[in-house]
Backbone bond lengths (Angstrom), bond angles and torsions (degrees), N, CA, C in turn:
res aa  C-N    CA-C-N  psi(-1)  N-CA   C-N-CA  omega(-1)  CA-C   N-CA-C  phi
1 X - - - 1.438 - - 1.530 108.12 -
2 X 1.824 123.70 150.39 0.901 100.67 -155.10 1.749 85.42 -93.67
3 X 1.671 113.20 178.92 1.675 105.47 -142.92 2.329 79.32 -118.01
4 X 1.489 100.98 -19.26 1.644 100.71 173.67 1.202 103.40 -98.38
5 X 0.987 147.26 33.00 1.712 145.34 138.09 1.600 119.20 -81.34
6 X 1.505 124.92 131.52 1.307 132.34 169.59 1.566 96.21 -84.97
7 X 1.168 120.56 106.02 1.105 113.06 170.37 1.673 130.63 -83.00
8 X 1.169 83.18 -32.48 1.741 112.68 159.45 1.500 121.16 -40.12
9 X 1.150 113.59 -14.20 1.409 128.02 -176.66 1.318 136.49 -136.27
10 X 1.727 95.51 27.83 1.636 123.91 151.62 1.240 105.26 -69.09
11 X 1.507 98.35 152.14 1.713 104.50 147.70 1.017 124.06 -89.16
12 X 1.658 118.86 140.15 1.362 111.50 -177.01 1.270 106.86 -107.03
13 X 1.761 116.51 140.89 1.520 100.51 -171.10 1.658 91.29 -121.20
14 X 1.328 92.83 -179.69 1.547 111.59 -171.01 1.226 124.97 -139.90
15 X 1.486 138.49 147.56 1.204 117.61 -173.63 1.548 108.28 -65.78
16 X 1.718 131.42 154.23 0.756 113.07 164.18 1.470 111.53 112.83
17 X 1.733 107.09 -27.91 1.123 127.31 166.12 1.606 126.65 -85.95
18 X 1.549 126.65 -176.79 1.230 97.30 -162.99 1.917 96.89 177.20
19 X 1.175 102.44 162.29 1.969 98.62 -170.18 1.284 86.00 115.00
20 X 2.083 81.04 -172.89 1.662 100.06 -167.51 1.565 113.91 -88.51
21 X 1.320 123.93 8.61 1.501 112.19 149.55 1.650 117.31 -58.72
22 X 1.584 102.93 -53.71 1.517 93.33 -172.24 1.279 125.42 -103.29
23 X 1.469 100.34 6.87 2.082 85.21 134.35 1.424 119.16 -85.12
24 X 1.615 129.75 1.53 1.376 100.36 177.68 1.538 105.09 -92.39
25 X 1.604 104.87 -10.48 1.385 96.55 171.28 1.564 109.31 -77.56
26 X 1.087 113.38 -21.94 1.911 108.77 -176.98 1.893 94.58 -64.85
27 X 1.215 97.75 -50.88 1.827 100.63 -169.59 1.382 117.70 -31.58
28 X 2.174 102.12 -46.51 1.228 113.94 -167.65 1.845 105.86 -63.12
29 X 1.806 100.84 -56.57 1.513 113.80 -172.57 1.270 104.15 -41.07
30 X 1.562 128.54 -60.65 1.204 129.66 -168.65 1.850 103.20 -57.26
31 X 1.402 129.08 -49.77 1.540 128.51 179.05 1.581 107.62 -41.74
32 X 1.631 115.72 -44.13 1.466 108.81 173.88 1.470 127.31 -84.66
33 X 1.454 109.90 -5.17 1.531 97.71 165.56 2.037 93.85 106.77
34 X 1.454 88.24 36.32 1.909 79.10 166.69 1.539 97.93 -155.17
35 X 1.217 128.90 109.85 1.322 161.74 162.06 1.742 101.28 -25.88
36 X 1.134 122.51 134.27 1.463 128.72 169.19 1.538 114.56 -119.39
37 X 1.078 91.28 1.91 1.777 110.84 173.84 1.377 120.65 64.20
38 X 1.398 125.02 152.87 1.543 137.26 -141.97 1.913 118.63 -59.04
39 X 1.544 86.76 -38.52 1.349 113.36 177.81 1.425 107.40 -71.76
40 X 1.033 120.76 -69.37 1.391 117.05 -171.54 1.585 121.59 -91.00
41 X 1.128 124.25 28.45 1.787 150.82 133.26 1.574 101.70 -83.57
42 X 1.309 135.05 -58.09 1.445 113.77 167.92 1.380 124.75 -41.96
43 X 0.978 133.10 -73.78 1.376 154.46 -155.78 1.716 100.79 -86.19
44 X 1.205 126.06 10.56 1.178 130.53 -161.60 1.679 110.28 12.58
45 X 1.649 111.98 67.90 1.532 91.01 -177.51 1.769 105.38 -133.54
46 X 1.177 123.10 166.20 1.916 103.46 -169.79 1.478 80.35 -114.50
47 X 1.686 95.59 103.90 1.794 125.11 138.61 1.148 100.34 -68.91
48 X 1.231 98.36 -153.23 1.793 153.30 -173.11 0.964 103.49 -54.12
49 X 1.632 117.35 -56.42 1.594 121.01 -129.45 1.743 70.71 -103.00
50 X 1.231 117.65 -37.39 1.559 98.51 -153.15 2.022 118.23 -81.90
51 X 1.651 89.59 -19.24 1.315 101.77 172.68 1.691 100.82 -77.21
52 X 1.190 143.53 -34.54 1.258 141.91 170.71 1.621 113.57 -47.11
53 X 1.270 100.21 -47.62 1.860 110.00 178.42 1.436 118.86 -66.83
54 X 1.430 107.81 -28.61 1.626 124.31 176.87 1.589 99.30 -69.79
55 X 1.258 101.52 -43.36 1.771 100.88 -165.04 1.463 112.74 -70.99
56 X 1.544 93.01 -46.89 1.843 100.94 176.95 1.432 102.18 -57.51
57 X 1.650 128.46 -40.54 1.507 117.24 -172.48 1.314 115.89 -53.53
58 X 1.396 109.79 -47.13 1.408 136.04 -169.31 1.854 116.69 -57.64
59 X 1.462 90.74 -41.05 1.612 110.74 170.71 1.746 120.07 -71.57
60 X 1.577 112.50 -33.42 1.179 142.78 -172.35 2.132 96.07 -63.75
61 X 1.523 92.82 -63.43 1.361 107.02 -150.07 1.433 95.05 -101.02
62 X 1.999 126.16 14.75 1.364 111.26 174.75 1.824 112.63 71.91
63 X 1.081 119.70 23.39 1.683 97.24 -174.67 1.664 101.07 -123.18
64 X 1.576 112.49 41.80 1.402 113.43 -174.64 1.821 84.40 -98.05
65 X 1.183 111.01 155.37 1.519 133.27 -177.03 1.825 100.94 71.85
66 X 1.017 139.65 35.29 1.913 138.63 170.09 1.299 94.22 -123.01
67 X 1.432 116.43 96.59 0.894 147.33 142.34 1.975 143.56 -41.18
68 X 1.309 150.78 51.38 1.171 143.10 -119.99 1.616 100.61 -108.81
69 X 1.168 132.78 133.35 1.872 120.72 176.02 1.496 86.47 -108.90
């Protein structure tokens, strides 16, 4: 982990949540090639589709069980 990052001072989003954090996280998902789906890129809000794209990323790139408080 890198040891000059505040990590503490992400946003953490949630499904269910919604604004311009999680379209910039949709912006990113969509830049790598995983869909957050039509609805929830409109409405910039994290449904279904967009917690699905997080998970597949997460599965993709290994970072299921990293945990951050």
């Amino acid at each position: 982990m890198d040891e000059d990052k505040d990590y503490s001072k992400w946003t953490v989003l949630r499904e269910g949540d919604g604004g311009r954090h999680v379209h910039e996280l949709q912006t990113v998902l969509v830049q790598q090639g995983f869909w957050p789906g039509e609805d929830d890129m409109l409405w910039w809000q994290f449904g279904s589709d967009t917690c699905s794209a997080v998970q597949t990323f997460q599965v993709r790139f290994r970072l299921l069980g990293l945990h951050y408080q």
